[in-house]
C-alpha positions as CSV (number, residue, x, y, z in Angstrom):
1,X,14.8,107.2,-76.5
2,X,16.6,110.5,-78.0
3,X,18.7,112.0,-74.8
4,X,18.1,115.5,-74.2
5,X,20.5,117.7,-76.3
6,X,23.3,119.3,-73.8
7,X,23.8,123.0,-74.1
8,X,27.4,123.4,-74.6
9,X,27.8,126.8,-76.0
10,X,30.3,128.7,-74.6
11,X,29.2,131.2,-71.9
12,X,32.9,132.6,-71.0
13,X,36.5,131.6,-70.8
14,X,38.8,130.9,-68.1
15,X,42.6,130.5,-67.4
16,X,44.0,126.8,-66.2
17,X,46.7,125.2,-65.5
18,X,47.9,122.4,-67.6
19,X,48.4,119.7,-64.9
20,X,51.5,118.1,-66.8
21,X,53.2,121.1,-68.1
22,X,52.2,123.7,-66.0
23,X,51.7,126.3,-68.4
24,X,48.2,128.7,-68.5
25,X,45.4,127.7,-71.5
26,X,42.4,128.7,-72.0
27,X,39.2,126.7,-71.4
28,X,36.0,127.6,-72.6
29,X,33.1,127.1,-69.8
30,X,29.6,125.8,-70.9
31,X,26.0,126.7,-69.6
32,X,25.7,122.8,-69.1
33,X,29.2,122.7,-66.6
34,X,27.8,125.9,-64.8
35,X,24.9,124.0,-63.9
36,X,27.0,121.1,-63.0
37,X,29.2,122.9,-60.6
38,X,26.4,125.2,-59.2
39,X,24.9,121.6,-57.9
40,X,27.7,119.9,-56.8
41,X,28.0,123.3,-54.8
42,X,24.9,123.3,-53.7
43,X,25.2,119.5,-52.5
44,X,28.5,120.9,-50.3
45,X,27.0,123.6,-49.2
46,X,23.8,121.3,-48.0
47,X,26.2,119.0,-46.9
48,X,28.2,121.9,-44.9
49,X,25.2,123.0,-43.2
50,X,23.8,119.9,-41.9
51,X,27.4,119.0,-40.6
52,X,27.3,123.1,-38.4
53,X,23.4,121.7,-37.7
54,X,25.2,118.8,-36.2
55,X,27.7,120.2,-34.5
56,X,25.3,123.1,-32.9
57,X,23.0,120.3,-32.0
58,X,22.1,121.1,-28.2
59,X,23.9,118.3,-25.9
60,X,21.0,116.8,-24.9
61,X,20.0,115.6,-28.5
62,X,23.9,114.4,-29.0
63,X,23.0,111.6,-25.7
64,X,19.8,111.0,-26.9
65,X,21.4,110.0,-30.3
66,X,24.8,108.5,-29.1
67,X,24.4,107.3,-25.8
68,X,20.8,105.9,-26.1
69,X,20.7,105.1,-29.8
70,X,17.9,107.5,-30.9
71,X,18.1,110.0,-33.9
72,X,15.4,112.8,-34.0
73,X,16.2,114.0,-37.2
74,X,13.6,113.7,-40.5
75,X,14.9,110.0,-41.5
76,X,14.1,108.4,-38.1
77,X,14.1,104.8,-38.4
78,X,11.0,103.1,-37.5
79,X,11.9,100.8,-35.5
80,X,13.9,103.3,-33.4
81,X,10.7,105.4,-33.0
82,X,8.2,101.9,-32.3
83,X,11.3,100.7,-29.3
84,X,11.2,104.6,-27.8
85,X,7.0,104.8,-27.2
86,X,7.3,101.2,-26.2
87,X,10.0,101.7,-23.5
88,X,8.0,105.2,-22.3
89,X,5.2,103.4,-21.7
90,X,6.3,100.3,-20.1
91,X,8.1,102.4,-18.1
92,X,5.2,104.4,-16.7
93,X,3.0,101.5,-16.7
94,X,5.9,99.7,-14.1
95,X,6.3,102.7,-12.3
96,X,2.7,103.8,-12.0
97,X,1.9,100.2,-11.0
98,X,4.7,100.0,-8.6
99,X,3.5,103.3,-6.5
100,X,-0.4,101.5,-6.9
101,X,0.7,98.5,-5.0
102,X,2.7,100.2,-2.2
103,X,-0.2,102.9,-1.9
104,X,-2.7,100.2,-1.2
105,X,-0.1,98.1,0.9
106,X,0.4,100.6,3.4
107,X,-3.3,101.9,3.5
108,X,-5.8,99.5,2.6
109,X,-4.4,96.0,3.6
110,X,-5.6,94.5,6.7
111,X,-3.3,95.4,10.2
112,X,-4.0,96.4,13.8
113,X,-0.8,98.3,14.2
114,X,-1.5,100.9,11.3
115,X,-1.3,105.1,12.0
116,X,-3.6,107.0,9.7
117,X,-2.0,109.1,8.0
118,X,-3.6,112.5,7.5
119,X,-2.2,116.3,6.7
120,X,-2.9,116.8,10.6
121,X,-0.6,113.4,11.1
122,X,2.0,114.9,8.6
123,X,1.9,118.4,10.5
124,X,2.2,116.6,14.0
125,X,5.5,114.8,12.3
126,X,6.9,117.4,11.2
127,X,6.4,120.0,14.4
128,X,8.3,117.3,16.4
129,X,11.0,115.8,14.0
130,X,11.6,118.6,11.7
131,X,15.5,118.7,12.2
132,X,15.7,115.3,10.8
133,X,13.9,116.9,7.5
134,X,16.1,119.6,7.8
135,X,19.3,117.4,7.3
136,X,18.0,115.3,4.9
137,X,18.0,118.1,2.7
138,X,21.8,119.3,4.0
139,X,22.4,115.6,2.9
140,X,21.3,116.5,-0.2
141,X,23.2,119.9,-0.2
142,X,26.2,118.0,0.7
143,X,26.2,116.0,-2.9
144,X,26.1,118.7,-4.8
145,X,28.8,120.2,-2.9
146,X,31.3,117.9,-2.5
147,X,31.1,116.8,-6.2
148,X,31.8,120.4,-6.8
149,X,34.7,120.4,-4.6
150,X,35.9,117.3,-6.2
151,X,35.8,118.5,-9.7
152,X,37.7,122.0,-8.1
153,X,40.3,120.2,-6.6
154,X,41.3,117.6,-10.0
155,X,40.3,121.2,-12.1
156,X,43.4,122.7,-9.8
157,X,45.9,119.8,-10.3
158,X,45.2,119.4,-13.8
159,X,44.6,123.7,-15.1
160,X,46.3,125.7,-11.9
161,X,42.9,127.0,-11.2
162,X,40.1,125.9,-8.9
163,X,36.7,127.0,-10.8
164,X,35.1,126.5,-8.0
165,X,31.3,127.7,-9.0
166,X,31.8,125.9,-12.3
167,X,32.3,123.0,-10.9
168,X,29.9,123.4,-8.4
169,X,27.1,124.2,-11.3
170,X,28.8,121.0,-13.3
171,X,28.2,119.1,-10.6
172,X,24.6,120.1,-10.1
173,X,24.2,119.7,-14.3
174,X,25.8,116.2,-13.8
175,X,23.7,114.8,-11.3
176,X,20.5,116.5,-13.5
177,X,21.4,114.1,-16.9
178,X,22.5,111.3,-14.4
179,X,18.8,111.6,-13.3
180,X,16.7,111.7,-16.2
181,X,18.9,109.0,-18.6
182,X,18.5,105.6,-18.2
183,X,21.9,103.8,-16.1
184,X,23.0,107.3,-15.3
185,X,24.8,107.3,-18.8
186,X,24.1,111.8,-19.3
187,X,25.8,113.2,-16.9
188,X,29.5,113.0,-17.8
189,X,28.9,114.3,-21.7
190,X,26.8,117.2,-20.2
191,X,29.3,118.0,-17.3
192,X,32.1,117.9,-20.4
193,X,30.1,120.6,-22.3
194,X,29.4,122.8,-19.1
195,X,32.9,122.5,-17.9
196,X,33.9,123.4,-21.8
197,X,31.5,126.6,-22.3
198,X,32.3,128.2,-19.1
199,X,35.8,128.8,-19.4
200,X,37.3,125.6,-18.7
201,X,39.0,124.5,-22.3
202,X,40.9,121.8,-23.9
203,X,41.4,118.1,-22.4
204,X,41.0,119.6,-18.7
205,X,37.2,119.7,-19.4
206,X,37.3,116.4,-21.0
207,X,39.0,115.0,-18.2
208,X,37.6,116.4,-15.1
209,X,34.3,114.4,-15.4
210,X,36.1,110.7,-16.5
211,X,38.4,111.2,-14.1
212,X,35.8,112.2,-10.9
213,X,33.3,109.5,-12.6
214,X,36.3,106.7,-12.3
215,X,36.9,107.6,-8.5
216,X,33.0,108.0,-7.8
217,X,32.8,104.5,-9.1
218,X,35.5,103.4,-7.2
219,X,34.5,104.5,-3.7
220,X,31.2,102.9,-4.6
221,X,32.4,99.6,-5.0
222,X,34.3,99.9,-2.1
223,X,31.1,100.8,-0.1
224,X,29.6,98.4,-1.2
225,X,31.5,95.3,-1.0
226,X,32.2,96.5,2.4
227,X,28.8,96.7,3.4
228,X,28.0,93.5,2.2
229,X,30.8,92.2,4.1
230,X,29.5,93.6,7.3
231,X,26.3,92.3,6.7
232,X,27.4,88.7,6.4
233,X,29.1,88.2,9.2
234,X,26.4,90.2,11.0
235,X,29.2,92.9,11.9
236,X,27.0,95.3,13.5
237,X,25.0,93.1,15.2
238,X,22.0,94.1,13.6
239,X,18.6,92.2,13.8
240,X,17.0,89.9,11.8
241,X,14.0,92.2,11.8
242,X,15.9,95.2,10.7
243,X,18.1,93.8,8.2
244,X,14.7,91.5,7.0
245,X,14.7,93.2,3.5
246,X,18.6,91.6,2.9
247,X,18.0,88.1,3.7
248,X,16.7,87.3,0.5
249,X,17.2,87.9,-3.1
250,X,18.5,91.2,-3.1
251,X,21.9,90.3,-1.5
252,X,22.2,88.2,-4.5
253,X,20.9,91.0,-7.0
254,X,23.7,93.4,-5.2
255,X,26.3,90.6,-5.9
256,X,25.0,91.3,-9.5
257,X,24.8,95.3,-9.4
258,X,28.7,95.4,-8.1
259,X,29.6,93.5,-10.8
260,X,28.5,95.5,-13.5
261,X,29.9,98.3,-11.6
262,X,33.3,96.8,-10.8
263,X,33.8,96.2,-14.9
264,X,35.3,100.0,-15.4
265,X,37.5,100.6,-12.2
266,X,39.0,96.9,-12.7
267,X,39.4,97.5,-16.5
268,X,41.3,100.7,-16.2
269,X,43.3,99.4,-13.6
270,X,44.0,96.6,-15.3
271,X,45.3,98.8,-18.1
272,X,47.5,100.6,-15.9
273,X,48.8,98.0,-15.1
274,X,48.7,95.4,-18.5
275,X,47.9,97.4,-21.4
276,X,48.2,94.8,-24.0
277,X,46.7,92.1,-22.7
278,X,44.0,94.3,-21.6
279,X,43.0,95.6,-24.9
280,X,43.3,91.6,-25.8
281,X,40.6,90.8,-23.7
282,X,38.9,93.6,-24.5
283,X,39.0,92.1,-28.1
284,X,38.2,88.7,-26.8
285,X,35.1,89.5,-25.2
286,X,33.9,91.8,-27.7
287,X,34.3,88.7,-30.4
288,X,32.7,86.3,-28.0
289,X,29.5,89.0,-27.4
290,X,29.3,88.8,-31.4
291,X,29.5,84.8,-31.7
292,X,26.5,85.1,-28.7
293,X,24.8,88.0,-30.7
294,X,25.2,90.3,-27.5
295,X,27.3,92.5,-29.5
296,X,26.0,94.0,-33.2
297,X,29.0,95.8,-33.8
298,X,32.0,94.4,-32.5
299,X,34.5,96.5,-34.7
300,X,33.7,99.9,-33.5
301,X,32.1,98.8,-29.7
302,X,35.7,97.8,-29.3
303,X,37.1,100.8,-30.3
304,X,34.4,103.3,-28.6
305,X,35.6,100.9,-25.3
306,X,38.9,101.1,-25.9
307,X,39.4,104.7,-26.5
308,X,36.9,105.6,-23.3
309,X,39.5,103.7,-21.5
310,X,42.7,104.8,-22.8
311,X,41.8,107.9,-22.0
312,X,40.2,107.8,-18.5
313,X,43.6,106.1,-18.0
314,X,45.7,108.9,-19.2
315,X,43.6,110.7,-16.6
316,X,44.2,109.1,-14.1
317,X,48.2,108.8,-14.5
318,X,47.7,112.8,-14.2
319,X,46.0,112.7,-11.0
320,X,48.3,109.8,-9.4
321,X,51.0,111.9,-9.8
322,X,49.7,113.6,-6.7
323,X,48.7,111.1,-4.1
324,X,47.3,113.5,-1.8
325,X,44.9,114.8,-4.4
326,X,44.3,111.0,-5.5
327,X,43.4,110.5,-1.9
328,X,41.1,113.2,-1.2
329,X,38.9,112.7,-4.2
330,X,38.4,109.3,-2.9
331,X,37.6,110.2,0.5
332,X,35.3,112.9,-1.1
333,X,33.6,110.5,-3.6
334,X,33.1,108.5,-0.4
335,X,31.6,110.9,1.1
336,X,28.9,112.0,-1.8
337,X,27.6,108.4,-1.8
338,X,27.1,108.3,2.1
339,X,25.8,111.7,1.9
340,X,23.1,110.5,-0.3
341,X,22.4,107.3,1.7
342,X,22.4,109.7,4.8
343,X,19.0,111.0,3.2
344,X,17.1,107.3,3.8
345,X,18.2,107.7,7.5
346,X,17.2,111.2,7.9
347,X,13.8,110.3,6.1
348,X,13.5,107.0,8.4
349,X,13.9,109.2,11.3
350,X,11.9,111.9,10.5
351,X,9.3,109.2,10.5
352,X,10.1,107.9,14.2
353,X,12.5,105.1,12.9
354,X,14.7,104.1,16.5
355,X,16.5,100.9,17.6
356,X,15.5,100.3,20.7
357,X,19.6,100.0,23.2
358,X,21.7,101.1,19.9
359,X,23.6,103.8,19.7
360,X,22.8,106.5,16.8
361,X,26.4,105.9,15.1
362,X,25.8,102.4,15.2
363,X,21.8,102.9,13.5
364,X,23.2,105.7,10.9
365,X,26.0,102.9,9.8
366,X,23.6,99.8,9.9
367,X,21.0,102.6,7.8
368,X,23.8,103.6,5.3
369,X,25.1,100.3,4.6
370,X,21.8,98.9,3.9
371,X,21.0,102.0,1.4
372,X,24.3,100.8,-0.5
373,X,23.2,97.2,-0.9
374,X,20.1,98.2,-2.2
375,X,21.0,100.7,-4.3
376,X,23.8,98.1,-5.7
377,X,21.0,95.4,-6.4
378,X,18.8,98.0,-8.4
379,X,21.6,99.6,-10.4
380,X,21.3,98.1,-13.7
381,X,17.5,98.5,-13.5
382,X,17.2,100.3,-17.3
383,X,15.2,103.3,-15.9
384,X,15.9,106.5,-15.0
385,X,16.8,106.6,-11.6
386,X,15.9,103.0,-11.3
387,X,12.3,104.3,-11.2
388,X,10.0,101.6,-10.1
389,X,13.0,99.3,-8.4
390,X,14.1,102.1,-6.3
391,X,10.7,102.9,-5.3
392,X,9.3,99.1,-4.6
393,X,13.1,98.1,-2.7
394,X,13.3,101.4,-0.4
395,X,9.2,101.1,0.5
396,X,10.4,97.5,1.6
397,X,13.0,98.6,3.8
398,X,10.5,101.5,5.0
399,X,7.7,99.0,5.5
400,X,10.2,96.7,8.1
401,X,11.2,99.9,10.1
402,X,8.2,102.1,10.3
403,X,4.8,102.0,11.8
404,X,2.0,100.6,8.5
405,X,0.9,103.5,7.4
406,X,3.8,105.7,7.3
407,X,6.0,103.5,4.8
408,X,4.4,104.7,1.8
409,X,4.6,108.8,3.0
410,X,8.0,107.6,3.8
411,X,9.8,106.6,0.5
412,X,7.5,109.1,-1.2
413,X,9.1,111.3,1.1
414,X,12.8,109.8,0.3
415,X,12.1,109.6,-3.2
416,X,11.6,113.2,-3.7
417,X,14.6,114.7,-2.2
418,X,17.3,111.9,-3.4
419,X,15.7,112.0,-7.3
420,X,13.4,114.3,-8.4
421,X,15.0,117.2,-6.6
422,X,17.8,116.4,-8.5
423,X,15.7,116.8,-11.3
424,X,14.1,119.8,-10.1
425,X,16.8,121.5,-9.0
426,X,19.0,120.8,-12.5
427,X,16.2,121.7,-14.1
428,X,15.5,124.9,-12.9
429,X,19.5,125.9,-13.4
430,X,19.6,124.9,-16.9
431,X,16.9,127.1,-17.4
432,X,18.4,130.7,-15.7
433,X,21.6,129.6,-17.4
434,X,20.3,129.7,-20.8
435,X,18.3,132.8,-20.1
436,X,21.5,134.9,-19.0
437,X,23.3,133.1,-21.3
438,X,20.8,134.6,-24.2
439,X,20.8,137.7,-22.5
440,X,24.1,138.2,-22.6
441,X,24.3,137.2,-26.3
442,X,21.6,139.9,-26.8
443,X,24.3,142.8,-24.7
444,X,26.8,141.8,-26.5
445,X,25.5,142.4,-30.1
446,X,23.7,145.3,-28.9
447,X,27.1,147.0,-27.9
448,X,28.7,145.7,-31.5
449,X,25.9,147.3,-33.4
């Protein structure tokens, strides 16, 4: 087969460099290199612009792709696509079929002790008890603002300035991705981005979020292993009937949840502490979840583990240099997971929960502490908020407390301001932000032009 003649007549001549001697010669350019060069151009210039396409990607579609493993470009794999509509739809087949059952638990099964629940019921409740609605939802103000104070005070140690409404708007972006990603993976690359486009730069953005994240997870654990503690040796001196929901496998699924949870605060301490033989058995576990096929890509998991460490540790030497600030941001982490617990007991009370001789300190703790274990033992539940766990363990604890009929209402009730509110309420920021955002954009060229 006769290969197709080249066209290599001169079309102009150029000045070089000889690369030994240095000196200028001439060099006559064909039609044939032109082409050449204006494609390997082209190529860089494709190249160029899917790399800016990239890096203007909007945040959410860098999660989806990183965190969860998806890629929503042209050359989607398959199997990618087939494990994303199966996980939608098993998860709302689970959820849908969770809310089914409890519906028809608390209506239609068979009980002489059961309130029927009508909108004349619901206005009755909530002419008598509306307070307790009323500080559910300062509960729920309360987690937005002390994670906002949290990020202000680190912001303060770490850049000189508080940021106060930044942070408060981080926070509220945080919780928003922590809400709508399965484990609660979204909100600390979202709260990085925020932090980063509204004036706070350079590692001070990066490091606000680990740093708050590390503490958040701390105090959790801390909660939790107390409350599960207390609950053992009966501490509070709580009844069987109450406490009911924790006298089975869910202490034992909270044992669980606090493990997986316990795995960052003990690593980074641990590498405070021992670096090297940290990042050994970092290595060692990584090899050992390849030998057991738990780990596809031992190499770089290692290194993405690694590095997520290192730095949350570098952090955190920052922030130790000021115990006082170190201590607050635990006391305040503290307080954002009891303020979110706080919104079960407030939602059990709005519903005429009451121990019968015990005191309402004593009822909040017992509430509180039982929130914690349950939301340990549903905590590495692969759903967003937990959906379907959450709902099915709190309409338990609902179900032992309340009258049949109202359990249901209830953790509907409780589901909506500690999760989709979240959702709501992120949502509905994100959406003024980008609107001024492009409006300001808009005022800004308008005053160039």
């Amino acid at each position: 087969m006769k290969k197709k003649k080249e066209n290599q007549t001169p079309v102009y001549k150029k000045i070089e460099f000889d690369e030994t001697t240095n000196e200028p010669i001439v060099v006559e350019v064909s039609a044939d290199s032109l082409e050449e060069e204006a494609r390997v151009n082209e190529q860089l210039n494709k190249a160029k612009e899917e790399k800016e396409k990239v890096d203007k990607q909007p945040v959410k579609h860098l999660v989806v792709n990183k965190l969860l493993g998806f890629n929503d470009d042209e050359n989607i794999n398959k199997r990618q696509k087939i494990f994303k509509t199966l996980f939608v739809v098993l998860f709302v087949v689970f959820v849908v079929g969770v809310l089914a059952f409890t519906f028809y638990n608390d209506f239609f099964s068979a009980s002489s002790n059961r309130v029927e629940f009508t909108w004349e019921a619901f206005g009755e409740i909530l002419s008598t008890s509306w307070q307790y609605l009323l500080f559910a939802l300062l509960s729920l103000l309360m987690c937005f603002v002390l994670k906002g104070l949290k990020l202000s005070l680190t912001c303060k140690n770490l850049s000189g300035k508080f940021h106060f409404w930044t942070c408060l708007k981080t926070g509220i972006v945080g919780h928003y991705y922590n809400s709508v990603t399965p484990l609660a993976v979204g909100g600390q690359p979202f709260e990085i981005y925020h932090l980063s486009k509204h004036g706070v730069h350079g590692g001070t953005a990066t490091s606000l979020p680990v740093a708050t994240y590390f503490l958040n997870q701390l105090a959790y654990v801390t909660i939790g292993i107390t409350a599960l503690v207390v609950f053992k040796n009966n501490g509070l001196g709580m009844s069987e009937n109450f406490g009911g929901v924790l006298y089975s496998a869910v202490s034992v699924l909270a044992i669980i949840g606090l493990c997986f949870c316990m795995v960052m605060p003990l690593l980074i301490i641990m590498f405070l502490m021992f670096p090297r033989a940290c990042a050994k058995i970092v290595h060692f576990v990584m090899h050992l979840g390849e030998k057991l096929r738990i780990v596809k890509r031992p190499k770089e998991t290692t290194y993405s583990t690694l590095k997520t460490v290192v730095h949350t540790t570098k952090c955190m030497k920052k922030i130790a240099t000021s115990p006082l600030l170190l201590i607050s941001c635990f006391l305040l982490s503290l307080l954002e997971n009891i303020a979110l617990c706080s919104i079960s007991y407030f939602t059990l009370k709005f519903f005429g929960f009451d121990i019968v001789g015990v005191g309402v300190m004593s009822e909040w703790i017992q509430v509180i502490f039982i929130c914690t274990i349950l939301y340990n033992a549903i905590s590495f539940i692969p759903t967003p908020g937990n959906s379907g766990a959450a709902d099915l363990s709190f309409y338990a604890l609902f179900q032992t407390n309340l009258m049949v009929g109202l359990a249901f209402p209830a953790m509907v009730t409780w589901r909506i301001l500690s999760f989709y509110s979240f959702i709501v309420i992120g949502f509905t920021y994100n959406a003024i932000d980008k609107k001024l955002s492009a409006k300001k954009l808009n005022a800004n060229i308008e005053k160039i032009n």
